[in-house]
Every structure is written in structure tokens, then in C-alpha cells.
PyMOL Python script that loads the backbone (N, CA, C, O; Angstrom):
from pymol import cmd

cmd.read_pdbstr("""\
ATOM      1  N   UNK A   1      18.233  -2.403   2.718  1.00  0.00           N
ATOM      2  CA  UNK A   1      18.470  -1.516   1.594  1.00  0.00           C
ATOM      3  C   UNK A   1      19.778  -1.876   0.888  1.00  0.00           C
ATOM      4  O   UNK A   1      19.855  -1.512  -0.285  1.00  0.00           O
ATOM      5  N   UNK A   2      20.894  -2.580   1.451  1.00  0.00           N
ATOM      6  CA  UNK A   2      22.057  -2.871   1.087  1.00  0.00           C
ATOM      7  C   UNK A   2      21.927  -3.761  -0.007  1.00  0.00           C
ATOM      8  O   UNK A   2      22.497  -3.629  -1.089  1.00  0.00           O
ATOM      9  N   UNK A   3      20.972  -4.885   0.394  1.00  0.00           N
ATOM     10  CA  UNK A   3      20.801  -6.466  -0.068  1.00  0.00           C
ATOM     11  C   UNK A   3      20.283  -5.629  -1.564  1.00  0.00           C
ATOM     12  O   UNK A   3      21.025  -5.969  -2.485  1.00  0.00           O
ATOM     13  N   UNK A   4      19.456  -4.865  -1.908  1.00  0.00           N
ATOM     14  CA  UNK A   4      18.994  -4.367  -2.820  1.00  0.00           C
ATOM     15  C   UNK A   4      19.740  -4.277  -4.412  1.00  0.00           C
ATOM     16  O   UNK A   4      20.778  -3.649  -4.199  1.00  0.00           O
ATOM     17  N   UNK A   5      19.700  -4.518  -5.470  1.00  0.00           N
ATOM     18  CA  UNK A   5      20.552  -4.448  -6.319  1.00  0.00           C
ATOM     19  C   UNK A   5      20.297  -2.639  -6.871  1.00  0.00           C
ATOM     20  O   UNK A   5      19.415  -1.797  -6.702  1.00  0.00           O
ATOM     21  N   UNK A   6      21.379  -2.689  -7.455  1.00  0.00           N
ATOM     22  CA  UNK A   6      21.931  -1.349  -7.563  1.00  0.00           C
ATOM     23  C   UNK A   6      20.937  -0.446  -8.175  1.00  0.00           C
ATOM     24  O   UNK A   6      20.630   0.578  -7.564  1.00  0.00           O
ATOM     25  N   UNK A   7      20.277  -0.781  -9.583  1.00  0.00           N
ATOM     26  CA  UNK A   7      19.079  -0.366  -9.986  1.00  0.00           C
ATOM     27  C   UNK A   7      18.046   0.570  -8.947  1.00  0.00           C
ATOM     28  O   UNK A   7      17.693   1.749  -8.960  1.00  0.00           O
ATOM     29  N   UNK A   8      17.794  -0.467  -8.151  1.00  0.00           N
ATOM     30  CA  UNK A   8      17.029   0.123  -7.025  1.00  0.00           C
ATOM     31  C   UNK A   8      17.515   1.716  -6.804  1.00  0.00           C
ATOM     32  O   UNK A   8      17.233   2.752  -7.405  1.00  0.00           O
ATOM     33  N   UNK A   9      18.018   1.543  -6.136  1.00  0.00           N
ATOM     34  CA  UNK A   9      18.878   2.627  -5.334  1.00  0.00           C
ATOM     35  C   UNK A   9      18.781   3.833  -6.188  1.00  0.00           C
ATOM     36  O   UNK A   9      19.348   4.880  -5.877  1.00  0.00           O
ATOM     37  N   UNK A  10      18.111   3.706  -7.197  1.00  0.00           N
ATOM     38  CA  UNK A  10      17.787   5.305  -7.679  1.00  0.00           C
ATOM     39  C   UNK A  10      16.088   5.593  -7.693  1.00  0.00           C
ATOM     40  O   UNK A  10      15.674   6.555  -8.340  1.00  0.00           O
ATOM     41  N   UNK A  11      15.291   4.860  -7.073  1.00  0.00           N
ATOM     42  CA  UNK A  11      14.074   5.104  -6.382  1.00  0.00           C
ATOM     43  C   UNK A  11      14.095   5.890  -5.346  1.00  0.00           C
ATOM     44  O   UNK A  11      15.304   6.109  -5.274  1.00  0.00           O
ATOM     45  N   UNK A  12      13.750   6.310  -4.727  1.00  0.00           N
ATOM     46  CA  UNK A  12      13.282   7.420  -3.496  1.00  0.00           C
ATOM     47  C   UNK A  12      13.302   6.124  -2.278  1.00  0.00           C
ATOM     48  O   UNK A  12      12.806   5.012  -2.463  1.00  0.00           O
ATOM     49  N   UNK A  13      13.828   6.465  -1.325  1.00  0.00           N
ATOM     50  CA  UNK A  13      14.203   5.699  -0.324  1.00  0.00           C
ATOM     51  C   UNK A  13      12.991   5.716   0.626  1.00  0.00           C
ATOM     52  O   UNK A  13      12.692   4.673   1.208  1.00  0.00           O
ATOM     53  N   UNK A  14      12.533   6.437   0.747  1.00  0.00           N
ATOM     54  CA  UNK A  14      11.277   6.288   1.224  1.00  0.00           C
ATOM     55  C   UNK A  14      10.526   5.188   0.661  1.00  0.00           C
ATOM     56  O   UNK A  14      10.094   4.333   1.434  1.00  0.00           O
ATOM     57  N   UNK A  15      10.304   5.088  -0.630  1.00  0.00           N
ATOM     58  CA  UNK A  15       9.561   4.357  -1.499  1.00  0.00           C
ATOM     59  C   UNK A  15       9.912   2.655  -0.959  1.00  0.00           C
ATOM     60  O   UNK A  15       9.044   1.858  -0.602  1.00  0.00           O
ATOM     61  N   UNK A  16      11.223   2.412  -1.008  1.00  0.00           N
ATOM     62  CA  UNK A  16      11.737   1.131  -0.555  1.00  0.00           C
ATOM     63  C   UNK A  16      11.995   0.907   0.583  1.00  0.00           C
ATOM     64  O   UNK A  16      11.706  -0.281   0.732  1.00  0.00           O
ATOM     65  N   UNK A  17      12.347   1.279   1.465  1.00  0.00           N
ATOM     66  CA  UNK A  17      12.732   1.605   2.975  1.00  0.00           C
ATOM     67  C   UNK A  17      11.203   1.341   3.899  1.00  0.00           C
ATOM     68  O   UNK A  17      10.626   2.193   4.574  1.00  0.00           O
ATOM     69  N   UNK A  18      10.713  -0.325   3.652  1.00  0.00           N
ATOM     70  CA  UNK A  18       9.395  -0.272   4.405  1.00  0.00           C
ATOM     71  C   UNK A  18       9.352  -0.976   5.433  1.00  0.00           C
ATOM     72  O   UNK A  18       8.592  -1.946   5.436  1.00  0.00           O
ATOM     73  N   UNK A  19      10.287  -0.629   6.769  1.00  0.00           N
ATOM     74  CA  UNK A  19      10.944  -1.180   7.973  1.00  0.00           C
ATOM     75  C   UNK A  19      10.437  -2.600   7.796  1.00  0.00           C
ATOM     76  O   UNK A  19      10.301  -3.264   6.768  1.00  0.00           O
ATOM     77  N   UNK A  20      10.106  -2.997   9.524  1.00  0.00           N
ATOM     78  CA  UNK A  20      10.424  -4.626   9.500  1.00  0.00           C
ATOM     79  C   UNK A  20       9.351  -5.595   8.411  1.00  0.00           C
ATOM     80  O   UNK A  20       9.663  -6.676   7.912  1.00  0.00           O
ATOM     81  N   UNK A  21       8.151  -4.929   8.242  1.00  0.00           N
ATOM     82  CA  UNK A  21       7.260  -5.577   7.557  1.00  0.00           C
ATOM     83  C   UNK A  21       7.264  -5.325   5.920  1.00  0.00           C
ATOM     84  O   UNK A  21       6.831  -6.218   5.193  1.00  0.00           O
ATOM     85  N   UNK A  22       7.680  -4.293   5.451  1.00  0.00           N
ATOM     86  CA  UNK A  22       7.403  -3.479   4.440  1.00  0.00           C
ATOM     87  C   UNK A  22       6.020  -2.487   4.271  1.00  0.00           C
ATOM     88  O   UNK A  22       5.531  -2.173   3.186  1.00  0.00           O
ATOM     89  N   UNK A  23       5.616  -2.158   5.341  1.00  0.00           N
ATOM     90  CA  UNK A  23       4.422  -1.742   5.456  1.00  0.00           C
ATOM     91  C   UNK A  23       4.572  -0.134   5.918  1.00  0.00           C
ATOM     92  O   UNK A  23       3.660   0.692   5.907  1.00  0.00           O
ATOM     93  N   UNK A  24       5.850   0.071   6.294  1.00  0.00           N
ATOM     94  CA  UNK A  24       5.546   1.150   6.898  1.00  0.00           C
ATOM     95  C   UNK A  24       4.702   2.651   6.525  1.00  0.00           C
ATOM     96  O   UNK A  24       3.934   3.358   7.178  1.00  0.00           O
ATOM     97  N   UNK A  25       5.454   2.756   4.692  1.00  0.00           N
ATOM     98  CA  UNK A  25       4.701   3.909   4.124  1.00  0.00           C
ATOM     99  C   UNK A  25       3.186   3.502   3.877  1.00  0.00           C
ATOM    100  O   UNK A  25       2.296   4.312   4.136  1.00  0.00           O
ATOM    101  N   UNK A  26       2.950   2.458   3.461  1.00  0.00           N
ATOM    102  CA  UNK A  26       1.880   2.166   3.262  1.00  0.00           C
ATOM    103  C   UNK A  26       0.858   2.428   4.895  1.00  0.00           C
ATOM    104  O   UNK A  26      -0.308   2.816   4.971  1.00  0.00           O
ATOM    105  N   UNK A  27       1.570   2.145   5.753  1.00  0.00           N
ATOM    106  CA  UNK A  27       0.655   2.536   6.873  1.00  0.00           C
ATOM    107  C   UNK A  27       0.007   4.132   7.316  1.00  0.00           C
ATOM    108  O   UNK A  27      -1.049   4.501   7.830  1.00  0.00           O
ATOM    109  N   UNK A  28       0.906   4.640   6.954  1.00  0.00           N
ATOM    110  CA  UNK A  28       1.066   6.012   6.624  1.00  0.00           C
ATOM    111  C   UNK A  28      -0.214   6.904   5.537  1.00  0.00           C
ATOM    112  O   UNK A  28      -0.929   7.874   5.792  1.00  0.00           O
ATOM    113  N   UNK A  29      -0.117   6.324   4.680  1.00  0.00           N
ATOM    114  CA  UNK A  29      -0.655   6.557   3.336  1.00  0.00           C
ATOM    115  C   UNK A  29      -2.158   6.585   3.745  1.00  0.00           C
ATOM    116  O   UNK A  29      -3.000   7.409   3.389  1.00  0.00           O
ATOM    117  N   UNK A  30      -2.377   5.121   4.865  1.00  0.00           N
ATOM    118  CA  UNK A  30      -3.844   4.977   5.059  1.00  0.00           C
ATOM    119  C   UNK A  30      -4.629   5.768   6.003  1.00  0.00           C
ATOM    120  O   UNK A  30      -5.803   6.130   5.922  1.00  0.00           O
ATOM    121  N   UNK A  31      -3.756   5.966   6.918  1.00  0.00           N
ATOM    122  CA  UNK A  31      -3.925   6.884   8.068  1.00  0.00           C
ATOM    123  C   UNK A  31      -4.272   8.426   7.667  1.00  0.00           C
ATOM    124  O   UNK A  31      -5.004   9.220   8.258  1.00  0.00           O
ATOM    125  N   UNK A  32      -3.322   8.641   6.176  1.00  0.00           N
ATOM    126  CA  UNK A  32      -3.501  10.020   6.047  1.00  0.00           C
ATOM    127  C   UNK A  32      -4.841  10.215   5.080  1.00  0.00           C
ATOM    128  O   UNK A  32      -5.477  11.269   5.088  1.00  0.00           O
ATOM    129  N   UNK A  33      -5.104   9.370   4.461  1.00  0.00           N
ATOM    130  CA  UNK A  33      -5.821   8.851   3.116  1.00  0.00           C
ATOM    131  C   UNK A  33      -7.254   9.085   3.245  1.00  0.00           C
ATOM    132  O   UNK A  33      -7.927   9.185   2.220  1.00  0.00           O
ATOM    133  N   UNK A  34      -7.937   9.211   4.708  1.00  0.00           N
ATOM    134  CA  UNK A  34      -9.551   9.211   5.166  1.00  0.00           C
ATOM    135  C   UNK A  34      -9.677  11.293   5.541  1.00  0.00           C
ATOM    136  O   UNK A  34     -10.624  12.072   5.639  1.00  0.00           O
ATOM    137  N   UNK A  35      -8.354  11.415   5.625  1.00  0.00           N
ATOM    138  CA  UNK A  35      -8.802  13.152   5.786  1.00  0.00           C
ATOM    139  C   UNK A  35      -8.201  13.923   4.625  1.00  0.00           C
ATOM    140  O   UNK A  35      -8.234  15.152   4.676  1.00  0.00           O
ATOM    141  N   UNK A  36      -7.517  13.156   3.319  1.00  0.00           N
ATOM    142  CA  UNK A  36      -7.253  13.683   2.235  1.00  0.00           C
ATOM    143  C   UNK A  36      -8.265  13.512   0.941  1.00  0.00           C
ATOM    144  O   UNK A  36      -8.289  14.312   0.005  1.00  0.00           O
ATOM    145  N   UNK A  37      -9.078  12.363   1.040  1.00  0.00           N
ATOM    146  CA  UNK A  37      -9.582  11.944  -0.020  1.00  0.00           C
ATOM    147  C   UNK A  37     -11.051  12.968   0.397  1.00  0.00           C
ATOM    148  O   UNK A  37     -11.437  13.536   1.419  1.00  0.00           O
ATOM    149  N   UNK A  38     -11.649  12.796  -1.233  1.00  0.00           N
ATOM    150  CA  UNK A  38     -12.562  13.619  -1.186  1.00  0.00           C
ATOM    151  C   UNK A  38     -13.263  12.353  -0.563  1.00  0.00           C
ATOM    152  O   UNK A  38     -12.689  11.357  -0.122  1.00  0.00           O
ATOM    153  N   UNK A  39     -14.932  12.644  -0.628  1.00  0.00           N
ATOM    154  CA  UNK A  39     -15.985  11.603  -0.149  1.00  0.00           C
ATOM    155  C   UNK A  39     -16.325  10.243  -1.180  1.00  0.00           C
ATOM    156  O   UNK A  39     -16.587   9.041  -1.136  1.00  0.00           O
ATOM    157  N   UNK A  40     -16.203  10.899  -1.727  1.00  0.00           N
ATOM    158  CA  UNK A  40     -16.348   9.699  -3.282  1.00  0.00           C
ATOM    159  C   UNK A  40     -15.333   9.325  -3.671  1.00  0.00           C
ATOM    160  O   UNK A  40     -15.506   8.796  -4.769  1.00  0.00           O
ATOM    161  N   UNK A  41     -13.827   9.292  -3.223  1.00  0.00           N
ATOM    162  CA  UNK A  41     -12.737   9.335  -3.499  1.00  0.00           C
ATOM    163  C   UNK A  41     -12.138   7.811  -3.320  1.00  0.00           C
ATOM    164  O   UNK A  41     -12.612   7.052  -2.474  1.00  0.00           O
ATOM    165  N   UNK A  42     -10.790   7.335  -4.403  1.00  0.00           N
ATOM    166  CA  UNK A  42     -10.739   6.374  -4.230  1.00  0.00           C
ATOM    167  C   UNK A  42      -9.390   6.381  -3.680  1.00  0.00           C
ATOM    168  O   UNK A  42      -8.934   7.521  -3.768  1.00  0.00           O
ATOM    169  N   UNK A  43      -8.211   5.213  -2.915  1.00  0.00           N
ATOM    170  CA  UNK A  43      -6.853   5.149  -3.433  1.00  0.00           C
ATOM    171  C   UNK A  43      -6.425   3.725  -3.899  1.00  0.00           C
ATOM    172  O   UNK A  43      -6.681   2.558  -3.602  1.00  0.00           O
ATOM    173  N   UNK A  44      -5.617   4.433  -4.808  1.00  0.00           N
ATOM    174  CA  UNK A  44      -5.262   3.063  -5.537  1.00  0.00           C
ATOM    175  C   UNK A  44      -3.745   2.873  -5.099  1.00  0.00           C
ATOM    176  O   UNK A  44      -3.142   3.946  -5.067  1.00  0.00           O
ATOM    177  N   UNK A  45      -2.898   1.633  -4.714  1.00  0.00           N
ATOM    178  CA  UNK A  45      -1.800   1.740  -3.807  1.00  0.00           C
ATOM    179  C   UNK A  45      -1.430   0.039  -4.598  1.00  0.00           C
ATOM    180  O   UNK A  45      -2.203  -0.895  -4.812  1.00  0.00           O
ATOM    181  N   UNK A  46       0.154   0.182  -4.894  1.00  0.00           N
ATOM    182  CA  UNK A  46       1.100  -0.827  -5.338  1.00  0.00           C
ATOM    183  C   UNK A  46       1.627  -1.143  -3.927  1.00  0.00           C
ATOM    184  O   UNK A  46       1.989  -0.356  -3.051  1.00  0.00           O
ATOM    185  N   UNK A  47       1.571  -2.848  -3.921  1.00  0.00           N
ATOM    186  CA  UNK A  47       2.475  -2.499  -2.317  1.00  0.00           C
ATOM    187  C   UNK A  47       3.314  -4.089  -2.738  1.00  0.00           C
ATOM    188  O   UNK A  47       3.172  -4.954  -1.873  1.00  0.00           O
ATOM    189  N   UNK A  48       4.128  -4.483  -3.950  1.00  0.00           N
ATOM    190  CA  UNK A  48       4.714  -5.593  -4.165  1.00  0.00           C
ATOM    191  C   UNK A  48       3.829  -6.751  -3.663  1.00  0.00           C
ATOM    192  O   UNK A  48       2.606  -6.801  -3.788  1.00  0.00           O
ATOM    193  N   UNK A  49       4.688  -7.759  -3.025  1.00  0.00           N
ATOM    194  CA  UNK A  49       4.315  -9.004  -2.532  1.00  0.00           C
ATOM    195  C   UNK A  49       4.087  -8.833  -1.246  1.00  0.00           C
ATOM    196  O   UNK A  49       4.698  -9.496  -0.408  1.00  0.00           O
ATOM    197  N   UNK A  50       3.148  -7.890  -0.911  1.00  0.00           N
ATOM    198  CA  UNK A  50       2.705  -7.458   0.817  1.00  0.00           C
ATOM    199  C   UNK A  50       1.610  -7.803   1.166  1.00  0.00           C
ATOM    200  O   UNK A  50       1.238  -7.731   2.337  1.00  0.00           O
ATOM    201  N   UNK A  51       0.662  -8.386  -0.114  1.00  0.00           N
ATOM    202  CA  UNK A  51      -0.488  -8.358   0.155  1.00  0.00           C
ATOM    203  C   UNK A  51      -1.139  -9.324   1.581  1.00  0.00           C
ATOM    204  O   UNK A  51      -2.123  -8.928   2.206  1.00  0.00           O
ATOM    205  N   UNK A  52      -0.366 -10.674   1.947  1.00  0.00           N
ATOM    206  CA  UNK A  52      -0.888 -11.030   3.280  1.00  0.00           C
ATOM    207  C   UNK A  52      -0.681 -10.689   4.538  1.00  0.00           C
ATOM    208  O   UNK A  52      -1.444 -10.855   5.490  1.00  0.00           O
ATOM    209  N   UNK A  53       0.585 -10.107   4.519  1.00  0.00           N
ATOM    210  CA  UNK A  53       0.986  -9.045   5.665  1.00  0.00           C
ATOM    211  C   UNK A  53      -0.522  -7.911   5.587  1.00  0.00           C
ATOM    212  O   UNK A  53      -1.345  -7.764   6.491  1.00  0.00           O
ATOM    213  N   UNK A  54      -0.525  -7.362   4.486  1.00  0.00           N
ATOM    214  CA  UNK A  54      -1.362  -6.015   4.637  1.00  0.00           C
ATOM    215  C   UNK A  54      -2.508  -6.414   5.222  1.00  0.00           C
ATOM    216  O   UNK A  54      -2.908  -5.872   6.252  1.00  0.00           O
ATOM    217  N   UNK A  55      -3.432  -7.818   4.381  1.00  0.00           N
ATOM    218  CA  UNK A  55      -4.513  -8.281   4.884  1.00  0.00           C
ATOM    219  C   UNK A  55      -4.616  -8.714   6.537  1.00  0.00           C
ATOM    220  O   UNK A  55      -5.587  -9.018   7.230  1.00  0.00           O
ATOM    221  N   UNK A  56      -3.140  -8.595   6.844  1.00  0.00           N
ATOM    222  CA  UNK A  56      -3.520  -9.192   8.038  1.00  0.00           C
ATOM    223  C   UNK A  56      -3.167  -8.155   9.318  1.00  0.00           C
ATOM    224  O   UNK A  56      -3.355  -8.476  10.491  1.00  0.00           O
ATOM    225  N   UNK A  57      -2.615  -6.842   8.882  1.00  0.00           N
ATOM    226  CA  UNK A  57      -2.444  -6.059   9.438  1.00  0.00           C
ATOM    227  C   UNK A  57      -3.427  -5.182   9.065  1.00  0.00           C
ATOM    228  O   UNK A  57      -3.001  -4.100   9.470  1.00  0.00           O
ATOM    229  N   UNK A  58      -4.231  -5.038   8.665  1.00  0.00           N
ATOM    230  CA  UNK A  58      -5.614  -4.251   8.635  1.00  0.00           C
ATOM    231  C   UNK A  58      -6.752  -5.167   8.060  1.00  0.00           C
ATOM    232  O   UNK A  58      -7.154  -5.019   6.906  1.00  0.00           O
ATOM    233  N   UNK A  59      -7.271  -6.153   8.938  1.00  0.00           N
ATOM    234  CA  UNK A  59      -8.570  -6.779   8.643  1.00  0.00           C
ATOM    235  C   UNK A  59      -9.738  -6.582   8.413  1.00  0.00           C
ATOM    236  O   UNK A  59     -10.634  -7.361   8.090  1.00  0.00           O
ATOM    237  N   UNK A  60      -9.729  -5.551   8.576  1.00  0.00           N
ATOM    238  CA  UNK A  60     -11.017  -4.810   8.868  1.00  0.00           C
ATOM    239  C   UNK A  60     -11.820  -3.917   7.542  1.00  0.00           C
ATOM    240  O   UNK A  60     -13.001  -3.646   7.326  1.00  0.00           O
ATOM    241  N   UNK A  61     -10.157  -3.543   6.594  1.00  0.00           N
ATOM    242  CA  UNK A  61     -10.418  -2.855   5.684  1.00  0.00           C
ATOM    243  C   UNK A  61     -10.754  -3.580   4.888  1.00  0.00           C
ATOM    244  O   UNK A  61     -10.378  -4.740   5.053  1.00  0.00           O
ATOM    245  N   UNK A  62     -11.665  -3.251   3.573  1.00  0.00           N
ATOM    246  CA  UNK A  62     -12.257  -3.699   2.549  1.00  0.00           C
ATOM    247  C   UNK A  62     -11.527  -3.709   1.187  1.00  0.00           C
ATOM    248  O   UNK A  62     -12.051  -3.253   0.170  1.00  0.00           O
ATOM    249  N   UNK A  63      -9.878  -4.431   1.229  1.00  0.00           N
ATOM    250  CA  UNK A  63      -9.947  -4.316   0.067  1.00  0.00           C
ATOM    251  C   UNK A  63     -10.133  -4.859  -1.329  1.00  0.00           C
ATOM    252  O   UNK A  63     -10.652  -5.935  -1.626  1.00  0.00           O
ATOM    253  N   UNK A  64      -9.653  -3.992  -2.102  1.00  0.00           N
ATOM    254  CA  UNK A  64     -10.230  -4.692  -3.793  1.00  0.00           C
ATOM    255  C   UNK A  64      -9.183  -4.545  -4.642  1.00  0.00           C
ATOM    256  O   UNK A  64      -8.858  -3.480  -5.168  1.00  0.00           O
ATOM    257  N   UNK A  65      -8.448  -5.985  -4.840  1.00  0.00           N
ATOM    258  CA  UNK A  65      -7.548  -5.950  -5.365  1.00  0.00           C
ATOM    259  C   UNK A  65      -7.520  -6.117  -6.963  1.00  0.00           C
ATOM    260  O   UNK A  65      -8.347  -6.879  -7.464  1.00  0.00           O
ATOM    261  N   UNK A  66      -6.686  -5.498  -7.714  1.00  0.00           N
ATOM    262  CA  UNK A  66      -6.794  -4.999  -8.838  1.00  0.00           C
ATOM    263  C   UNK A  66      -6.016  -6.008  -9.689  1.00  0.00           C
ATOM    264  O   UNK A  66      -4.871  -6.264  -9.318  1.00  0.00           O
ATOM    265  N   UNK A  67      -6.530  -6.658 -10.868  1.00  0.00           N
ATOM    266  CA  UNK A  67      -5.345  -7.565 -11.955  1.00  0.00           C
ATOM    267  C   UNK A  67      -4.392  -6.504 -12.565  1.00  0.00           C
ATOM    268  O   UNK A  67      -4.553  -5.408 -13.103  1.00  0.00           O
ATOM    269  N   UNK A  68      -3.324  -7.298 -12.252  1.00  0.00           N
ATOM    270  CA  UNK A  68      -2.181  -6.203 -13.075  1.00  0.00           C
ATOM    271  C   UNK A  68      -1.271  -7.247 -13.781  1.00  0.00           C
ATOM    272  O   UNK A  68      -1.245  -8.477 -13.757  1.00  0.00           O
ATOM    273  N   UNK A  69      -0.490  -6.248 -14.455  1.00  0.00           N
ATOM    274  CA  UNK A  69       0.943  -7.829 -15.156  1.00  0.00           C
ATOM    275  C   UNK A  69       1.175  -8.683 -13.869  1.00  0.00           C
ATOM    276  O   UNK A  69       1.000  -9.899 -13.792  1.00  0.00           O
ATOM    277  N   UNK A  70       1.525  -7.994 -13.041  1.00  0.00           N
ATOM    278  CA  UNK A  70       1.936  -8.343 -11.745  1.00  0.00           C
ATOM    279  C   UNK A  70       0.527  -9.763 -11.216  1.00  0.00           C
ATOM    280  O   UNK A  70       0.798 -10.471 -10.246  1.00  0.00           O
ATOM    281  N   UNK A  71      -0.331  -9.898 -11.691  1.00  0.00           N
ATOM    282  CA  UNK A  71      -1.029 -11.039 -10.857  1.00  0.00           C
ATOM    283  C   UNK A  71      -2.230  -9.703 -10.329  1.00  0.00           C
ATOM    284  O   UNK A  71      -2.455  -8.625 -10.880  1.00  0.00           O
ATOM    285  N   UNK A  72      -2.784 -10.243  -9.177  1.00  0.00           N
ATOM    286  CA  UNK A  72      -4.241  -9.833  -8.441  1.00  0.00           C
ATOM    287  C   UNK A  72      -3.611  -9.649  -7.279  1.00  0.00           C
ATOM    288  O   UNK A  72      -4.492  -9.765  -6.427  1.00  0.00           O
ATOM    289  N   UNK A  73      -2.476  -9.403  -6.695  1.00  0.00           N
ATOM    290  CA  UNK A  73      -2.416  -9.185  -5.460  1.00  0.00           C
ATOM    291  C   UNK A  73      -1.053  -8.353  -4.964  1.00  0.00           C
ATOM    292  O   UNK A  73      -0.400  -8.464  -3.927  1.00  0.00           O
ATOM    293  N   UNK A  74      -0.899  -7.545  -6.029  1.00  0.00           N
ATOM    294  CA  UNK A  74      -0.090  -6.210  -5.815  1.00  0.00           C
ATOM    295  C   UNK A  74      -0.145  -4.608  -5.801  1.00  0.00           C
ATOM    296  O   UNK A  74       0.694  -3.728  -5.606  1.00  0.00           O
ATOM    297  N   UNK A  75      -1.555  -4.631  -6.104  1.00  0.00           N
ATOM    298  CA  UNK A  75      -2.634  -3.264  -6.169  1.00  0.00           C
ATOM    299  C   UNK A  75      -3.533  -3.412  -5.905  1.00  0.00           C
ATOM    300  O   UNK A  75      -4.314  -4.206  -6.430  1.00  0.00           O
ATOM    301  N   UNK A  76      -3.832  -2.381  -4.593  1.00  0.00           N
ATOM    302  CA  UNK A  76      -5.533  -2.658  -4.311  1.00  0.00           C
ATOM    303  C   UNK A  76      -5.713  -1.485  -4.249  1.00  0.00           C
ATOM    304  O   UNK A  76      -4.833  -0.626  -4.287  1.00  0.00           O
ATOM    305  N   UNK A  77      -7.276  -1.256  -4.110  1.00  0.00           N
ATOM    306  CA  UNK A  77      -7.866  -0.106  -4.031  1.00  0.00           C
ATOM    307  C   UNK A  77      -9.065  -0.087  -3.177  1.00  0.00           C
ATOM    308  O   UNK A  77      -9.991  -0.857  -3.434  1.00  0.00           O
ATOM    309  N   UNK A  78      -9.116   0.586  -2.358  1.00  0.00           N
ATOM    310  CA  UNK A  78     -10.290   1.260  -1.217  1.00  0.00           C
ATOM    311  C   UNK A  78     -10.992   2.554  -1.673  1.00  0.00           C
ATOM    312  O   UNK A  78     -10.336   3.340  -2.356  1.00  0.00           O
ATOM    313  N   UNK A  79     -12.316   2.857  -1.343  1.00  0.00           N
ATOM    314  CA  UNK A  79     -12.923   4.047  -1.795  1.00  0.00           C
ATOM    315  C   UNK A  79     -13.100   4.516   0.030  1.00  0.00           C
ATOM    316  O   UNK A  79     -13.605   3.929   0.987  1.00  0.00           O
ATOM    317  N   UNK A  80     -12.423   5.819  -0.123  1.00  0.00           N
ATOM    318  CA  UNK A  80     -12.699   6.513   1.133  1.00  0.00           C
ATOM    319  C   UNK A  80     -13.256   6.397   2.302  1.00  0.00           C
ATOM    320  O   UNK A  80     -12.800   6.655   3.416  1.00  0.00           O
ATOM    321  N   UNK A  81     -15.068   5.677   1.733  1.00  0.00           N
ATOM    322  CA  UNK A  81     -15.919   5.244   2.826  1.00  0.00           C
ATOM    323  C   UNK A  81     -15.293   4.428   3.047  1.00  0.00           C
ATOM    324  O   UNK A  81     -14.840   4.729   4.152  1.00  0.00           O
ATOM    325  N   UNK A  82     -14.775   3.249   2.696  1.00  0.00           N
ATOM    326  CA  UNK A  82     -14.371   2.170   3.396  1.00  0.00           C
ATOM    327  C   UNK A  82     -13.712   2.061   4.559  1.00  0.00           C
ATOM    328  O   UNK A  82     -13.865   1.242   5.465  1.00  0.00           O
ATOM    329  N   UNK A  83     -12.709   3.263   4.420  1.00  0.00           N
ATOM    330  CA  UNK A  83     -11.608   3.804   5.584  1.00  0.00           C
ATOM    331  C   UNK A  83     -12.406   4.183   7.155  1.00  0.00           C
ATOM    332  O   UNK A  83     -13.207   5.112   7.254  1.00  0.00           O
ATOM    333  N   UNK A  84     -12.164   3.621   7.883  1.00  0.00           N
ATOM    334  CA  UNK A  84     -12.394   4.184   9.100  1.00  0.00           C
ATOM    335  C   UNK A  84     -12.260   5.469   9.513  1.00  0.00           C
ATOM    336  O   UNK A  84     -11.353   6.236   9.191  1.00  0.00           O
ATOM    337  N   UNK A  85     -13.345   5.732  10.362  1.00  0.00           N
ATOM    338  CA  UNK A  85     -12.940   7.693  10.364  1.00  0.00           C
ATOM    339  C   UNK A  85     -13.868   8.349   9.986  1.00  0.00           C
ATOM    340  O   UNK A  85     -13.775   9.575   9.930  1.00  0.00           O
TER     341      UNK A  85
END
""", "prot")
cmd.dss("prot")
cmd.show_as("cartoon", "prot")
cmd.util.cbc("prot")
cmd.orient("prot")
């Protein structure tokens, strides 16, 4: 969080603060995400330059990554069923 330039630091620390992998909220999010979403429900989730960490820390999930300014591999999105649970 230090290394961070100053800008940052007026984001929500939670938001940036994604321990050793950068994954942590995002792990969170998914876990909570299969008993919040409706049935038909989608989430759509920014996770920077995480995307091969993520793929490789949940293989299983189906996701569908979204074109943004950012490129194809900084937003994805899962629909509920996909989620385990």
C-alpha cells in the first residue's frame, strides 16, 4: 500500500489492499455472490491485471471476460448458475 502513488490512497483500502495475490476481496465477493444473487443473476467484477492468478485460482469457474478500454482481461462476468452452490 506504501509503494502505491498518492492518488491511490483516496480509494477505499479495502478496494486496494488485495493481500499476497491481489485476490483477496475478490475471493470474498465470490463466496458471498451464489447466496446474494438472484437465480438469473449476473456479477460483473474489475479485478486489474489478475486475470491469470484468478483463472488459476478458481478453475473451475466459467468465466466471461468482458472488452473494456482496459483490453479483454480486466472484467469478467459469471451468471449465478455458474457459481458453485
Amino acid at each position: 500500500m506504501r509503494a502505491l502513488p498518492r492518488e491511490y490512497r483516496h480509494e477505499p483500502r479495502l478496494a486496494l489492499a488485495g493481500g499476497a495475490d491481489g485476490l483477496a476481496l475478490v475471493r470474498r465477493i465470490l463466496a458471498e455472490s451464489k447466496h446474494r444473487l438472484a437465480p438469473e443473476g449476473v456479477l460483473v467484477c474489475e479485478i486489474g491485471h489478475n486475470r491469470r492468478t484468478l483463472e488459476k485460482a478458481f478453475p473451475r469457474l466459467p468465466f466471461v471476460w468482458l472488452e473494456t478500454s482496459a483490453g479483454a482481461g480486466s472484467v469478467f462476468m459469471l451468471e449465478r448458475k455458474g457459481l458453485a452452490g
